[in-house]
Structure formats: structure tokens, C-alpha cells
C-alpha positions in Angstrom: 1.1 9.3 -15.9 0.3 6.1 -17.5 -2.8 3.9 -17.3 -2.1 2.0 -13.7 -3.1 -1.8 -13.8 -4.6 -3.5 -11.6 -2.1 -5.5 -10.7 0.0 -2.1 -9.8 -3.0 -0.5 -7.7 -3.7 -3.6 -5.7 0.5 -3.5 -4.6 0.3 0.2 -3.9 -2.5 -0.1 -1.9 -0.6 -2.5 -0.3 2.1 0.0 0.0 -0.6 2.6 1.1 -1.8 0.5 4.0 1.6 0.0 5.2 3.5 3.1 5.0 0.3 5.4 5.4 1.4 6.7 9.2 4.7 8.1 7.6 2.6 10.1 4.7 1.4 13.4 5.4 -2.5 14.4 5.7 -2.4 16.0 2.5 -0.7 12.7 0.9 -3.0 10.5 2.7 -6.2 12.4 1.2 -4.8 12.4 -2.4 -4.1 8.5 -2.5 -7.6 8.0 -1.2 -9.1 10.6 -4.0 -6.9 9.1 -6.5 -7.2 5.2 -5.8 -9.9 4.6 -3.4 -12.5 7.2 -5.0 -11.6 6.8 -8.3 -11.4 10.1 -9.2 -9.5 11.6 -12.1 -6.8 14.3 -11.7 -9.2 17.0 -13.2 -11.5 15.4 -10.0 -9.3 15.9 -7.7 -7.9 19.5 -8.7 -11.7 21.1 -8.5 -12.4 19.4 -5.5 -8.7 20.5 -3.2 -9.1 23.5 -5.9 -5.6 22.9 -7.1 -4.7 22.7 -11.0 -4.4 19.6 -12.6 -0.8 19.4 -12.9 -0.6 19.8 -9.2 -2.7 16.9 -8.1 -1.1 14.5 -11.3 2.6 15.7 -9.6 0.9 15.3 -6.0 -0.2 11.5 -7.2 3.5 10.6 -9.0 5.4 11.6 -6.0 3.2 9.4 -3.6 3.7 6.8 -5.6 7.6 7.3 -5.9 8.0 7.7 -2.1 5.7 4.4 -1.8 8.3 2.5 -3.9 10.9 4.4 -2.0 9.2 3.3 1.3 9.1 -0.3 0.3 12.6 -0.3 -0.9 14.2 0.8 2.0 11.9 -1.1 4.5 10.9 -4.0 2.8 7.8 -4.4 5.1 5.5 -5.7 2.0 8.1 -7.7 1.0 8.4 -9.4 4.8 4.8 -9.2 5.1 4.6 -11.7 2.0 7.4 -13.9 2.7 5.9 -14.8 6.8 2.6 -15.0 4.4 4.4 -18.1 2.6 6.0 -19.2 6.0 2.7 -19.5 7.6 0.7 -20.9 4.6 3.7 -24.0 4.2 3.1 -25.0 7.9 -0.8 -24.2 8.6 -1.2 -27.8 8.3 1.4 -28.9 11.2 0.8 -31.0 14.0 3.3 -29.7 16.6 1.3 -27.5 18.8 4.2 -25.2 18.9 4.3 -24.7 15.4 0.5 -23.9 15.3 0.8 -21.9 17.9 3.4 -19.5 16.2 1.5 -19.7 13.0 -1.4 -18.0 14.9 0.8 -15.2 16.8 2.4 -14.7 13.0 -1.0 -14.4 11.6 -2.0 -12.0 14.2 1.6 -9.8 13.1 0.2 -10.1 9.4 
């Protein structure tokens, strides 16, 4: 796999945080190892006691299904758009409008 930026580990954890109730155990513990840990492949296969190969396949095909995830549902991209929504009218005066912002914020 090639080197992840930053830029594309802060969006899957995005995805992570999201979409983690629809992973299994087993994915949800590689991600975590993987991004959240910081540990390399070879890490990971000694600690699960797994080969390497099997933890760097394990780590690709979360990230595929993430991207899969976020294709299909769009929730990140939702999440980002009430996020502009909310951040264009956080300085209205109708009460209304304030209160929504708040109930969106609460959603966000």
C-alpha cells in the first residue's frame, strides 16, 4: 500500500467514526492498530499473530469498504455540507434560525 497522507488519514478517520457500527470487531481492531496506534503491518501481524500480507490485505479492504460506505451513503459528505449550512447562518438574528443551528449542531 502506499504512504497515506495526512490529509487521507484525517478523511478515513472520518469515514471510521461514521461507518464504524457497520464494520466487524475484527475490522474495527485493525483500523485502530493501523491508524490510531500507529503500528506498521509487521506490528500488527505479531501482535493478532497473522502474516503480514494478511493484516496489509485486512487494512486495504477496510479502507475500500470505507470509500464504499461513503459512496453509497454519503453521510461525511451530508455531515460537511449541514457543517457549511450552519457555519453561513451562526451569525443570524431570527431565533428560529438559531434555534435550528443548535438542534443541527447537536445532529453533527
Amino acid at each position: 500500500m502506499s504512504k497515506i497522507t495526512l490529509e487521507k488519514t484525517l478523511e478515513l478517520s472520518s469515514l471510521f467514526y461514521l461507518y464504524k457500527n457497520l464494520l466487524t470487531q475484527k475490522q474495527v481492531e485493525y483500523f485502530e492498530l493501523y491508524f490510531e496506534e500507529d503500528l506498521s503491518f509487521q506490528e500488527i501481524a505479531d501482535q493478532l499473530e497473522i502474516s503480514k500480507a494478511a493484516a496489509h490485505d485486512a487494512i486495504n479492504k477496510i479502507i475500500k469498504l470505507l470509500n464504499h460506505l461513503e459512496e453509497k451513503l454519503g453521510l461525511n459528505k451530508h455531515k460537511a455540507q449541514i457543517t457549511k449550512v450552519v457555519e453561513s447562518h451562526a451569525d443570524s438574528k431570527n431565533e428560529e434560525v438559531l434555534e435550528l443551528i443548535e438542534q443541527l449542531k447537536e445532529v453533527i
